[in-house]
Every structure is written in C-alpha cells, then in structure tokens.
C-alpha positions as CSV (number, residue, x, y, z in Angstrom):
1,X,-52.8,-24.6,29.6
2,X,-50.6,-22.1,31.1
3,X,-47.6,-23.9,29.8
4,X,-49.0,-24.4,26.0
5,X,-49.5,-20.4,26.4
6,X,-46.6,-19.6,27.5
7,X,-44.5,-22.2,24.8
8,X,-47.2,-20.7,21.7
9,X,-46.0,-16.6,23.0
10,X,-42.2,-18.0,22.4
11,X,-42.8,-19.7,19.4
12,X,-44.1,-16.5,18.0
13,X,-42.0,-13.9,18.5
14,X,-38.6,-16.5,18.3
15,X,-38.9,-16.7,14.1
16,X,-36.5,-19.0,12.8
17,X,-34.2,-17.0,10.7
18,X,-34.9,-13.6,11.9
19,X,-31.6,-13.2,13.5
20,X,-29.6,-14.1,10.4
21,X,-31.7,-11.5,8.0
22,X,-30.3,-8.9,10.8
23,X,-26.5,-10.1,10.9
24,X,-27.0,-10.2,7.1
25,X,-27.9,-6.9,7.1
26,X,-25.7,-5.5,9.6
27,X,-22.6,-7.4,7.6
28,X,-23.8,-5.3,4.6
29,X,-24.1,-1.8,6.1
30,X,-20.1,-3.1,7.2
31,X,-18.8,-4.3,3.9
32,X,-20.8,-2.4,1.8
33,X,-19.1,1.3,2.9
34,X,-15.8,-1.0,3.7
35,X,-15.5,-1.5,0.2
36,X,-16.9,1.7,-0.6
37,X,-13.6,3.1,0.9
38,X,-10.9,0.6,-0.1
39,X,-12.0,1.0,-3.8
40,X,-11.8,5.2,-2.5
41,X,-8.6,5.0,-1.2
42,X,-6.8,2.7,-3.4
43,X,-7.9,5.3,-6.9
44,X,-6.1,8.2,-4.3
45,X,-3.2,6.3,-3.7
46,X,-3.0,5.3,-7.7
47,X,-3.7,9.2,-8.3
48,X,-1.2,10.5,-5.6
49,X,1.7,8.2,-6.8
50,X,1.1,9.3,-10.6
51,X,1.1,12.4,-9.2
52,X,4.4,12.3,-7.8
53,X,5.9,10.1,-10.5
54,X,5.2,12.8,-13.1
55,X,6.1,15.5,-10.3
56,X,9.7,13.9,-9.9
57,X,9.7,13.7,-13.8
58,X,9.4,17.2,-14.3
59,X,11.6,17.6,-11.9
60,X,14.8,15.8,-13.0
61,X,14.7,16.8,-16.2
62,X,14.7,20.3,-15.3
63,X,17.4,19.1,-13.3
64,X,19.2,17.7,-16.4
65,X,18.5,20.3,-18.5
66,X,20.3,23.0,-15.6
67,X,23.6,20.5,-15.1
68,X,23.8,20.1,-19.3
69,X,23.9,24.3,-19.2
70,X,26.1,24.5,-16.4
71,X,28.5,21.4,-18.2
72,X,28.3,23.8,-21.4
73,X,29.3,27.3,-19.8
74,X,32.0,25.7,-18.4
75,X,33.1,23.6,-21.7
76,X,32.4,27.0,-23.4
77,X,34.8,28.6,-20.7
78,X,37.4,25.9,-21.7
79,X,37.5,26.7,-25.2
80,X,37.4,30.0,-25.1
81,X,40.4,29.8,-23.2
82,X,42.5,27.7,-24.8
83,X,41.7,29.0,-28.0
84,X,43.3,32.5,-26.3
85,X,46.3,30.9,-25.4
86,X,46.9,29.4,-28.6
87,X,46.0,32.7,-30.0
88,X,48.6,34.2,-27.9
89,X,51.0,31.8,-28.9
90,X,50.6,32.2,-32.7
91,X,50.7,35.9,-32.2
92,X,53.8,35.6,-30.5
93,X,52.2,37.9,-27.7
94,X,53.2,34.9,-25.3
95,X,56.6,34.0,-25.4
96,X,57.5,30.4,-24.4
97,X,58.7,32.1,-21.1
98,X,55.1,33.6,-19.9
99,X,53.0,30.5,-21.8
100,X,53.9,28.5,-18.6
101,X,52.7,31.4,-16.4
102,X,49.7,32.0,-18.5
103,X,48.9,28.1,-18.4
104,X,49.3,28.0,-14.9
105,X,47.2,30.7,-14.3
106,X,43.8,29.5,-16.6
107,X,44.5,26.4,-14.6
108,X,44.3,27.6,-10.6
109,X,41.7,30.4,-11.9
110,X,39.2,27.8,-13.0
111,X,38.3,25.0,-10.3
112,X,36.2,22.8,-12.9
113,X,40.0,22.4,-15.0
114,X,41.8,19.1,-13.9
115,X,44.7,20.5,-16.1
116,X,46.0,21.1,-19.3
117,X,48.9,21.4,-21.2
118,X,50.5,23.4,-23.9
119,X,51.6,20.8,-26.6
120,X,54.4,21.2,-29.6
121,X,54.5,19.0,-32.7
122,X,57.7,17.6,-32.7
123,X,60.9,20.2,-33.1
124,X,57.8,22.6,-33.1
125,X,59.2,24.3,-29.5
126,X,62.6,24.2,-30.7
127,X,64.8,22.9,-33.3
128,X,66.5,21.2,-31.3
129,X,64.1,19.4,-29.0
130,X,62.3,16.7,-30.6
131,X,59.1,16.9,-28.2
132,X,57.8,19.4,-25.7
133,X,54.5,19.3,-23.4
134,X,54.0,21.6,-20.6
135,X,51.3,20.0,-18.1
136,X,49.9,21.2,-15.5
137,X,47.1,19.4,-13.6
138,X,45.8,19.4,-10.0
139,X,47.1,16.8,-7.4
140,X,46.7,16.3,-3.7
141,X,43.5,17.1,-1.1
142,X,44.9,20.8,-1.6
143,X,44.2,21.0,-5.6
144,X,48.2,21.8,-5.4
145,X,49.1,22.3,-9.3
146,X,51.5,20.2,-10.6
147,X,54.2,20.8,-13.2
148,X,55.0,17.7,-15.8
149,X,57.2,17.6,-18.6
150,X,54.7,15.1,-20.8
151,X,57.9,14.3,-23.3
152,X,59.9,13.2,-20.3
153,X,57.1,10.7,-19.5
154,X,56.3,9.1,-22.8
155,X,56.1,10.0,-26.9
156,X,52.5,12.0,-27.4
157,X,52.9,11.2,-30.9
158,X,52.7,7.7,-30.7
159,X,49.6,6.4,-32.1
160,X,47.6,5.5,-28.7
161,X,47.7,8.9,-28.1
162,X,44.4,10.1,-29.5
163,X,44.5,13.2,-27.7
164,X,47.6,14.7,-30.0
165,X,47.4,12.5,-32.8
166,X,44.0,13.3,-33.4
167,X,43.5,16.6,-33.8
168,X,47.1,16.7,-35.5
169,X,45.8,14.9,-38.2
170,X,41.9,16.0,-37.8
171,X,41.8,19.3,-36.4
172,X,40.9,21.0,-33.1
173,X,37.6,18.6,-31.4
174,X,36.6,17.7,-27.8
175,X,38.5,14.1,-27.0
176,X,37.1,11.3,-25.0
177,X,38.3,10.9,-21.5
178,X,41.3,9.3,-21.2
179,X,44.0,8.0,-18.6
180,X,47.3,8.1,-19.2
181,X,50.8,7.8,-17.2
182,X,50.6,12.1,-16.4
C-alpha cells in the first residue's frame, strides 16, 4: 500500500502539461517585450535617419546656395573689371602701352582669374597688323603669368572661335568653357 501511495502523491502533483503552460508563458514574457523593442527601435532608427536625411538636405543646399554667391561675386568681380579696361581703352585713358600692364595686373590681383586677354578686331590695334590678342593666363605650380600673343598662335576670327566671333557679331555675354591651343 505504501507503494500505491507513494505512485498516487506523484501522479498528483506531476500534471501532464503543466510544464509546457509555464515555458509557454515564460516564451511570452521573452518575445512579447522582444518585439515590443524591435518594433521600438526600428521606428527610432526610421525617425533618426529621416532626421538626418532632411538635416543633410538643409544642409547642402545652404551649401549651394553660399558657393552660387560666392561663383557670382566673383563673376560680378570679372565683369566689372573687364568692362573697366575696355572702358579705359575706349577712353583712350589706357594706351596700348599700359593695357598690357593693366591686364597683367587684374590678372595676378585676382586668384579666381585663369587669364584673359585684351582682343582687337582685325586691323582694329593697328592698321597695319591684321590681328592682335594680348593673353595672359596662369601656368606652372607657381601661378607664374604667362604672356601669349593669341594671333601668333592661330586666327580668333575663324568661325570655331565662339569666344571672339560671338560677341563680335552678338554682343558682350558670358561664353561656355572652352579649350583651345593658348
């Protein structure tokens, strides 16, 4: 009789099931806030990049909107001083032996200026000198200005030449970049 006791005592405290309902519950109060935190964490991490993304927005375009005002002093700058030379020029308060001086001189005062010339229609210099094109432009790891006589390299007025030929025929405007033999 001992023995039936002792197997009936086991029987009722050993419940089948009763130690899955507690891993079931344990695995919930672990997933449950697990997912609680992922779902958490990823909305901060979706927040914290928009974040950023619209910070780094702002950002450049204040960026771009700085460099197009610094890219329009300096343009401004450039204009202003060529239209003074060629002021100077018409007003003969430059002769053609100080233009080279004066050209020279917006050139090394102004670090943003590759170069620049000082450019004559043809027999425009001198009636008896078909073309004449003083250039100066920087050369070298020193920025060392160089003097070029453009007419000794090739004919500005030739048709390739947008850079004379059009504002010869259009007027004074900004030309697009160019390369030439200079």
């Amino acid at each position: 009789t001992e023995v039936m006791t002792s197997t009936t005592t086991v029987s009722e405290t050993a419940q089948p099931g009763t130690g899955a309902k507690w891993f079931n519950r344990i695995l919930w109060l672990i997933c449950l806030p697990a997912f609680i935190l992922t779902v958490v964490l990823i909305y901060q991490h979706i927040t914290f990049k928009n974040a950023i993304y619209e910070s780094s927005k702002a950002d450049l375009q204040q960026l771009t909107v700085d460099a197009a005002q610094q890219i329009d002093t300096i343009l401004q700058q450039a204009m202003e001083s060529a239209e003074t030379l060629a002021e100077s020029l018409t007003d003969a308060s430059v002769n053609k032996k100080n233009m080279l001086v004066k050209l020279k001189a917006i050139i090394a005062d102004n670090p943003y200026y590759f170069g620049g010339s000082i450019t004559f229609a043809p027999f425009g210099y001198d009636a008896d000198v078909r073309l004449y094109s003083a250039y100066y432009s920087r050369s070298g790891p020193d920025d060392e200005l160089k003097f070029q006589q453009l007419a000794d390299i090739y004919d500005y007025t030739s048709p390739e030449y947008d850079w004379f030929v059009g504002p010869m025929a259009n007027g004074n405007r900004w030309g697009e970049p160019y390369w030439d033999e200079a």
